[in-house]
C-alpha positions in Angstrom: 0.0 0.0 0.0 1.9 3.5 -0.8 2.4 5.9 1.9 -0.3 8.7 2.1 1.5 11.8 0.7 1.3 14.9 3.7 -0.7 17.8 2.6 1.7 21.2 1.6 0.4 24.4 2.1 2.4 27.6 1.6 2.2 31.4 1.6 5.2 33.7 -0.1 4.8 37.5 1.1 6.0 39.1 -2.3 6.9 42.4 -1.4 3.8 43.1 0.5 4.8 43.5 3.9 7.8 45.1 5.9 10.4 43.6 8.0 8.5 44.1 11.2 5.4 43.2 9.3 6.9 39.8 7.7 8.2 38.9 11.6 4.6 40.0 13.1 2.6 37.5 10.2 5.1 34.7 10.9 4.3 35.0 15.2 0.4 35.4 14.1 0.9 32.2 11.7 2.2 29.8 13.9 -0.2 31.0 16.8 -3.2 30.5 14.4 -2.0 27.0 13.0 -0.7 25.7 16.4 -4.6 26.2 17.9 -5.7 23.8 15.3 -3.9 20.2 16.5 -4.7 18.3 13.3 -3.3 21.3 11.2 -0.3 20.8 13.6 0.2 17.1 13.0 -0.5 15.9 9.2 0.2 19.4 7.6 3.8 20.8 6.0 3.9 24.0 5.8 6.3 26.7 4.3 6.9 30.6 4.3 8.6 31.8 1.5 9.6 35.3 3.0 11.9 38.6 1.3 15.7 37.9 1.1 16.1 40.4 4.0 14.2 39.2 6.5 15.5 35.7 5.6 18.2 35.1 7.7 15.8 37.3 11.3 12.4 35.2 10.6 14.2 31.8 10.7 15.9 32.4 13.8 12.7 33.6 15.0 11.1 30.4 14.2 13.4 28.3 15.7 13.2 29.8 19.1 9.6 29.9 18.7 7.3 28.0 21.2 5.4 26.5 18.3 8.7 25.4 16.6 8.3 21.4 17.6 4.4 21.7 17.0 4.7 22.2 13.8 6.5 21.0 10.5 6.9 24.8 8.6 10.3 25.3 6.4 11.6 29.2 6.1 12.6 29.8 2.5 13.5 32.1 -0.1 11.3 33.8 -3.4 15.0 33.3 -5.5 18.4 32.1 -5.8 21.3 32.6 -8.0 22.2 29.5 -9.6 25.9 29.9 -8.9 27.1 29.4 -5.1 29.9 31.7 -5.2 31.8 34.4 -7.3 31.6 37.8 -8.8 27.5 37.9 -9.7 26.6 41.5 -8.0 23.3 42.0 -6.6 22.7 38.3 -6.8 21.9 36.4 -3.5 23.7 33.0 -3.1 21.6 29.3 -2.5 25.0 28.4 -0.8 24.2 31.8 1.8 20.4 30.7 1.9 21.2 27.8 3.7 23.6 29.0 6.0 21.2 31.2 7.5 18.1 28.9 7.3 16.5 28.8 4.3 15.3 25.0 3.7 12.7 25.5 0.5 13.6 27.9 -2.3 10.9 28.9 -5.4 12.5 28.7 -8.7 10.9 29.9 -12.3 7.8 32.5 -10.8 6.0 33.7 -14.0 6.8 37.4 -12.4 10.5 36.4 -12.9 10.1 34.9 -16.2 7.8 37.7 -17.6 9.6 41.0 -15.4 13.3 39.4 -15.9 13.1 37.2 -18.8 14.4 33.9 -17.3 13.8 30.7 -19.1 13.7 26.8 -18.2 17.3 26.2 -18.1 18.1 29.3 -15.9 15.2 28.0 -13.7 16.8 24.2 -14.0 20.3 26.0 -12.8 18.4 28.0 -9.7 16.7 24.3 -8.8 20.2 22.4 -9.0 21.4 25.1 -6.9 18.9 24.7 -4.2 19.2 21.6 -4.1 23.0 21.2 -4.2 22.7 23.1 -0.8 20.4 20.9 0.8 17.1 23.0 0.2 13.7 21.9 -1.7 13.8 23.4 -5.0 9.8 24.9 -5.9 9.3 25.1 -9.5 6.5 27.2 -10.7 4.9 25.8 -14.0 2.4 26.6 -16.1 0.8 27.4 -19.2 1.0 30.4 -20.7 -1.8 31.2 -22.8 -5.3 29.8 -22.7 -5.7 26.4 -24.3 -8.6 26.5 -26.7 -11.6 23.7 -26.0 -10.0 20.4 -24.3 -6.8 21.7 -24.4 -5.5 19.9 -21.2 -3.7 17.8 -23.3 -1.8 21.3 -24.2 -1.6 22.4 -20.6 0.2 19.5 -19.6 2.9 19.6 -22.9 3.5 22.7 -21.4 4.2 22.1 -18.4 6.7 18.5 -18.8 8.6 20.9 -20.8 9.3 23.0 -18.0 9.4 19.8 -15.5 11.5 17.8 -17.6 14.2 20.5 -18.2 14.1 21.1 -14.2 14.2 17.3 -12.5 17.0 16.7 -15.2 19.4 18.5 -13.2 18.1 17.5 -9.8 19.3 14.6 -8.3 16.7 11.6 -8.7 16.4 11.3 -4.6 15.7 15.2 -4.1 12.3 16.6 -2.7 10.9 18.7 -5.2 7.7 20.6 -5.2 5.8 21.7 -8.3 3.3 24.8 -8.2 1.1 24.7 -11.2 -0.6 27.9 -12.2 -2.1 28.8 -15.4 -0.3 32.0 -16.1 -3.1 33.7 -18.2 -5.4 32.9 -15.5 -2.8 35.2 -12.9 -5.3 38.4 -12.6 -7.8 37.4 -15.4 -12.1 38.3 -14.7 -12.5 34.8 -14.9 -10.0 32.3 -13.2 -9.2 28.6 -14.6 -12.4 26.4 -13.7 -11.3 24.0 -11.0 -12.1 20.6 -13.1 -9.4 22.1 -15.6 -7.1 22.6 -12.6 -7.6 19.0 -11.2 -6.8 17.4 -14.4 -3.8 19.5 -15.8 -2.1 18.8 -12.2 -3.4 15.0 -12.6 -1.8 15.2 -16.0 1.0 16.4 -14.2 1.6 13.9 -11.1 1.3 11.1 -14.7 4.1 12.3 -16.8 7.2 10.0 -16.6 9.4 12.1 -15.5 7.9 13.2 -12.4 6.7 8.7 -11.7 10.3 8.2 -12.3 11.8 9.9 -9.7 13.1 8.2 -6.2 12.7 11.3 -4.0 9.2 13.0 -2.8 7.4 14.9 -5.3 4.3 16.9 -4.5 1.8 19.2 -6.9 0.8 22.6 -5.2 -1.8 24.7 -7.0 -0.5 28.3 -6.6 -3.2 30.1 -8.8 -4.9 32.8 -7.5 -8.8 32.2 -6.4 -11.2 32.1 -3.6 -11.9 29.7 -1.1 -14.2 27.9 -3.2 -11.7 27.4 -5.8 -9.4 26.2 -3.3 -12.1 23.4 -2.1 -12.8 22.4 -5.6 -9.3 21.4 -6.7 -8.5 19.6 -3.0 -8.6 16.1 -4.6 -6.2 16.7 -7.8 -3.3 18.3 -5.8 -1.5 17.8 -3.1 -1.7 21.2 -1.3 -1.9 25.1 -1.9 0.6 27.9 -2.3 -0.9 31.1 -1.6 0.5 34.5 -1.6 -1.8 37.8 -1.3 -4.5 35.9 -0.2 -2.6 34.1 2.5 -1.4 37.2 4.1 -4.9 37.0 6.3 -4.1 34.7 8.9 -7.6 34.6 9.7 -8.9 33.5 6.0 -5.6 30.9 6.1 -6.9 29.6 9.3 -10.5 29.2 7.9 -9.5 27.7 5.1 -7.4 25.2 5.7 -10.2 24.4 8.5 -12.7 23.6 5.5 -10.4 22.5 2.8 -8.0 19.9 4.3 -9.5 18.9 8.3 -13.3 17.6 6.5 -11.9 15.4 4.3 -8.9 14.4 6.0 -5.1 16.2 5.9 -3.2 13.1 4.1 -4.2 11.8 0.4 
């Protein structure tokens, strides 16, 4: 019988918050999550926080109360793919690590559309965090809108971006995969949840993600409501929020309906 896989659930900050503010969400986090025991017990979590605050908010979590209640990993919105050298302005995985980091997010659409990175920068960035010891995130996804049954599409995509990634990452690595479809990122209408469910199932089936010997686990980080995040609960394996999950209270209520009703392991 396989092992039930542990629901993930993450929230990045962007740039929305402040130093103080970042340090104040991560106390009101683990205050709100703690109160729920379940949530405590069967749920990862992670906070992908600025590179600034980095190195403060994981000490602070350490010498937290709540630090051996719950299983939450401090980590990084970026890396540079090299660990050392003369790469100005760029922030080190190698540094990361020293100072805490444990999961870093690779390929954001913001980074590929704002800074023009492409899969085999994102590949390097991934090999990176992982060399160090971290959990490389990979954010995939289509970019335009398929036309009528174009999961099939959505999925091509996507193992183009996966395979190009998990090639250079050690077979044995944790990796986690955030699918959003990137025209759906501040579109009137969002992706429909029974598209979402079976791109990420299409997903979890390609060969190159089957074949691998170390945990792999499908987020959906697409932006929605609470009842988008109920309807794609049994194609993925957990959420990735970011503006949205800055309200501890709408986390809290959330992840109270979405994973503790039906049960936090799949």
């Amino acid at each position: 019988m396989a092992v039930p896989v542990r629901r993930l659930v993450g929230v990045q900050t962007k740039m929305y918050l402040s130093h103080a503010q970042t340090q104040a969400y991560l106390d009101a986090l683990t205050t709100t999550l703690s109160k729920t025991p379940p949530l405590a017990s069967q749920v990862d979590f992670f906070l992908l926080v600025d590179h600034i605050s980095l190195a403060a908010v994981a000490s602070q979590w350490k010498a937290s109360p709540h630090h051996g209640a719950l299983r939450l990993r401090i980590g990084a919105q970026d890396t540079s793919p090299e660990d050392h050298g003369a790469f100005t302005g760029q922030v080190s995985a190698a540094v990361l690590a020293e100072v805490g980091c444990e999961i870093v997010m690779v390929g954001h659409a913001e980074r590929r559309r704002i800074f023009g990175e492409d899969d085999g920068l994102v590949a390097r960035k991934a090999a990176a965090a992982a060399r160090n010891g971290m959990v490389p995130l990979v954010c995939v996804g289509e970019v335009t809108r398929p036309e009528a049954g174009g999961v099939e599409a959505a999925v091509a995509a996507c193992r183009a971006q996966i395979e190009t990634v998990v090639a250079a990452v050690p077979e044995e690595a944790e990796v986690v995969l955030a699918y959003e479809p990137v025209w759906a990122i501040g579109a009137e209408e969002p992706a429909a949840a029974e598209y979402v469910v079976a791109v990420a199932r299409g997903i979890k089936g390609l060969e190159c993600v089957r074949a691998r010997r170390g945990l792999v686990r499908v987020v959906y980080g697409g932006s929605a409501g609470p009842g988008m995040f109920e309807g794609v609960k049994d194609g993925v394996d957990g959420l990735f929020m970011a503006r949205f999950g800055l309200d501890v209270g709408v986390v809290g209520g959330l992840l109270g309906r979405w994973l503790l009703r039906d049960g936090c392991s799949r």
